[in-house]
N, C-alpha and C positions, 0 to 999 in steps of 0.2 A: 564497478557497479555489477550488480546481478539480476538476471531477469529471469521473471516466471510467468507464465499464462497456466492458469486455472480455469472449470467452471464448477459451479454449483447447478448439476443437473436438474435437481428437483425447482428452481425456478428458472432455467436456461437463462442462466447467468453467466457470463464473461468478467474475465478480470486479470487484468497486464499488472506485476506487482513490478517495480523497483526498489529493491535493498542500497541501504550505502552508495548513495548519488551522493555525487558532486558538481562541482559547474560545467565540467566538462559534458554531460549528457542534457544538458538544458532543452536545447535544440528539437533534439530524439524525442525527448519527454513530449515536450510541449506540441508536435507533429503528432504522435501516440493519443494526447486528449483531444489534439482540436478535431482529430478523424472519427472521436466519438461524439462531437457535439460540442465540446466547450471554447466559447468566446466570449467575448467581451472584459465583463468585470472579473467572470472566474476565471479566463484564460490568464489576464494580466496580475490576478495575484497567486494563480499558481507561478508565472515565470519570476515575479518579484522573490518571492519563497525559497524556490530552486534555484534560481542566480544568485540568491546573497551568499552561501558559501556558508548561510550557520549552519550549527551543528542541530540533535536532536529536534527536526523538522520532519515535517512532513506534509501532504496534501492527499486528497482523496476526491476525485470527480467519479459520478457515475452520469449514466446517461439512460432515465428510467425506461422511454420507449424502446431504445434498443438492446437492455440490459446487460447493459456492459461498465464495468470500471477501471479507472487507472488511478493505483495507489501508488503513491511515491513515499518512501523514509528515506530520508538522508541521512548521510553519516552519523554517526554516534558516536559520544564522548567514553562509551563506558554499557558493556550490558545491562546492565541498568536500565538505562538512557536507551537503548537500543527496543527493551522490554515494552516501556513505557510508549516511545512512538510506535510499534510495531500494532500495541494493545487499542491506541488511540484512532489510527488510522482501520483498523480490521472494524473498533466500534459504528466509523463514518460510514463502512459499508455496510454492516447488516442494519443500520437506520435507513439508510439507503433501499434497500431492497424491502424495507417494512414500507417506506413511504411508497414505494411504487407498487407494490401489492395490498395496500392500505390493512396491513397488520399492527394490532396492537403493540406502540413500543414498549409498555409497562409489563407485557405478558412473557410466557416463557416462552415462543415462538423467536422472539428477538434473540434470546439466548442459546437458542438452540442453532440458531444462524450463526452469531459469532465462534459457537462450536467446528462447525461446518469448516469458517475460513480459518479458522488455527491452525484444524487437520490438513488443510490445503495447503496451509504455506509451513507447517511445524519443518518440513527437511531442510528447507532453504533458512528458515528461521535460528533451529535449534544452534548453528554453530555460529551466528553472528551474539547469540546469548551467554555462550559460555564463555570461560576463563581464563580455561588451560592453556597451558602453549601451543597444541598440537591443534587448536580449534584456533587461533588466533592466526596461524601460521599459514590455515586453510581459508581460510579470510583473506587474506593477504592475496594469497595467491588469485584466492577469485575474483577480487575487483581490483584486478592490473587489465 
């Protein structure tokens, strides 16, 4: 697994990302969101989520009062598949932070958000996307 904390200054934004989980960090995870607020229904379907072991998953809590998030993607079948949750869970956040600053989700404001978290997570991203050996290799070694 790999871990990163980002913010987005311009709305004093927080955000715990997890790359490539597996069951093993369930636990971690699930300690990391209930300390920003999440229980109940969203706590027990993120653990369902992160405990089943599928592949191309993932979850996205924020916690609007105190602006903070925890994105989680689990492993991927394939960059691809990797692209896809990565794009999926980064869209939960900047809805996320539109709903808590009550911006237009139809506007380019939402988009220039999910700008923002690409840039934020593009280092740690880039090499779970590519192909080559030498990026797969580096993968590897990161989430041992």
């Amino acid at each position: 697994m790999i871990r990163q904390r980002f913010a987005l200054p311009k709305y004093e934004w927080s955000c715990m990302v997890y790359y490539a989980v597996d069951t093993y960090y369930t636990e971690e995870i699930l300690d990391n969101m209930h300390s920003i607020g999440c229980d109940g229904d969203m706590l027990r379907t993120a653990y369902e989520n992160i405990s089943s072991g599928n592949l191309n998953t993932g979850v996205t809590y924020s916690n609007f009062g105190t602006r903070e998030t925890v994105m989680v993607i689990a492993l991927t079948s394939s960059p691809k598949e990797f692209a896809k949750s990565w794009r999926h869970e980064c869209g939960h956040m900047a809805t996320h932070i539109c709903q808590a600053f009550g911006i237009d989700p139809y506007g380019e404001e939402i988009q220039y958000i999910g700008d923002d978290i690409i840039e934020k997570t593009w280092e740690y991203a880039k090499t779970l996307l590519c192909e080559c050996d030498c990026c797969k290799n580096k993968v590897k070694h990161l989430i041992r």
